[in-house]
N, C-alpha and C positions, 0 to 999 in steps of 0.2 A: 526532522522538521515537525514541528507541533502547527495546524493552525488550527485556530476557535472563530467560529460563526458568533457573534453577540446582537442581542435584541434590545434595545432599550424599551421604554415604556411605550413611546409612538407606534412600535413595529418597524421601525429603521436597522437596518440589516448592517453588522458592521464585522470585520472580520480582520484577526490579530494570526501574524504570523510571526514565531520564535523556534531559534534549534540551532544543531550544528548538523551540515549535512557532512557526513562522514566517504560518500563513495556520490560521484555526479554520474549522469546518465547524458548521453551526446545525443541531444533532440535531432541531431539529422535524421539518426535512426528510428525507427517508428515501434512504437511499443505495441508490443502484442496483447491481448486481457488472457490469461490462460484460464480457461473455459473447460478446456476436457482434464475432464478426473484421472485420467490414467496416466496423462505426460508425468514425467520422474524429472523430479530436480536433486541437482546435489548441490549443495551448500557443505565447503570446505570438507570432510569424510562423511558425511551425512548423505545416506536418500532420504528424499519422501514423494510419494507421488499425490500428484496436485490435491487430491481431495485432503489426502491426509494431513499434509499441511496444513491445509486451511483449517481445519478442526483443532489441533496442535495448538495454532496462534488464537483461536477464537478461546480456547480454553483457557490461554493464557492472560488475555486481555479481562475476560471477566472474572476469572480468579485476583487478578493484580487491582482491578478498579474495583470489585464490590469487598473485599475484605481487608484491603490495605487503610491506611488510616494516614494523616496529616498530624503530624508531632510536632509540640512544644519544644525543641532540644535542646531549652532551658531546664525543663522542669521532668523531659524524657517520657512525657504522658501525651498521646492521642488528642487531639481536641477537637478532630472532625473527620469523616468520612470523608473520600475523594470525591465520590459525585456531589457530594454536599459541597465540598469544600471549591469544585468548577462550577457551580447552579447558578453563582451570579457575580456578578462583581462591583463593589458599592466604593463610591469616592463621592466626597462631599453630600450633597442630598440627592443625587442620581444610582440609580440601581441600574445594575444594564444585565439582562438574562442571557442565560450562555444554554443557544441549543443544541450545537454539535461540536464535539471537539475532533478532528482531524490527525492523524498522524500519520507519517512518511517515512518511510525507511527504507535505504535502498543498500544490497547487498551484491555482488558477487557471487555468480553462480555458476552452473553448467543444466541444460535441460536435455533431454530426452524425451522427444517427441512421437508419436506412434504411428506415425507417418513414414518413421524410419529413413528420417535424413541424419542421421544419428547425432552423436553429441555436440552444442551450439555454446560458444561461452558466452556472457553474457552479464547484465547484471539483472535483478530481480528487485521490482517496486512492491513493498506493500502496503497498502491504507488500510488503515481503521477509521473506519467512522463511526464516533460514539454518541447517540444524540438523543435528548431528551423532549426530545416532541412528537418523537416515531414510535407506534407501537413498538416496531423492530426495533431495539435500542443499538444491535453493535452490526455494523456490517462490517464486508473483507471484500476487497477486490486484489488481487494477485495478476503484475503486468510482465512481461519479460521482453529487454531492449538487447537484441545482440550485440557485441562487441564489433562484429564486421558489418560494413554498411550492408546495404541490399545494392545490388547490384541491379543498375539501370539494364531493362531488355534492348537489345540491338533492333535496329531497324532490319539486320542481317540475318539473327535468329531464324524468323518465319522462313525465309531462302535454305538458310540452312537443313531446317526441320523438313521443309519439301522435298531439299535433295537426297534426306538422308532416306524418306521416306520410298523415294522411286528405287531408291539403290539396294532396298528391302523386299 
């Protein structure tokens, strides 16, 4: 899933979404932001642990956007840069500026959390957001949705936890 934030000339905010999502994620379940550097994901024979990752795909994003190019595949020649070639988008006498481009990707995974509830299967969101009005140009957010819902706590729990506690 690709989406683009677009600005026209007024400062009117407009926002285009295009893609194919390849793997869906069940909103029942509540997506986690993984946060700590050390949880380990595997993705199909692969580890990495979160930090790593995240470094991994930032290197890949700005390697792919600032030196790939937009080709003629008539003539097999470049005829634009990619950030140049998303900068704006012009139809008729309207130009409408393009400040963040969005992308989504969601995979299948297993995490490894250090918490040591061990291995959780799952799938794995990642965004990039590419934006050209932020100092920061690319950000990464990395989410993780289990496969198994969460499980509602019992009104019985708390009883149980007491009794098991006296019987200790």
């Amino acid at each position: 899933m690709i989406s683009i934030k677009l600005q026209n000339k007024l400062g009117v905010s407009l926002y285009y979404q295009a893609g194919i999502v390849q793997s869906k994620i069940d909103m029942n379940n509540k997506l986690i932001t993984l946060d700590c550097d050390d949880d380990v994901l595997l993705l199909q024979k692969d580890t990495f642990k979160v930090s790593r990752l995240k470094e991994l795909v930032l290197q890949q994003i700005c390697s792919k956007w600032e030196n790939h190019g937009v080709h003629d595949y008539s003539t097999q020649k470049a005829i634009t840069s990619i950030p140049a070639f998303f900068q704006q988008l012009s139809f008729s006498q309207e130009t409408i500026k393009i400040d963040e481009i969005k992308f989504n990707l969601v995979t299948d995974c297993q995490i490894l959390k250090i918490n040591g509830q061990g291995w959780q299967k799952g799938k794995l969101k990642i965004q990039i957001y590419i934006s050209n009005a932020t100092k920061d140009k690319y950000k990464l957010c990395l989410d993780f949705c289990s496969d198994e819902p969460d499980e509602p706590e019992s009104p019985l729990d708390d009883i149980r936890k007491m009794i098991q506690a006296e019987a200790t």
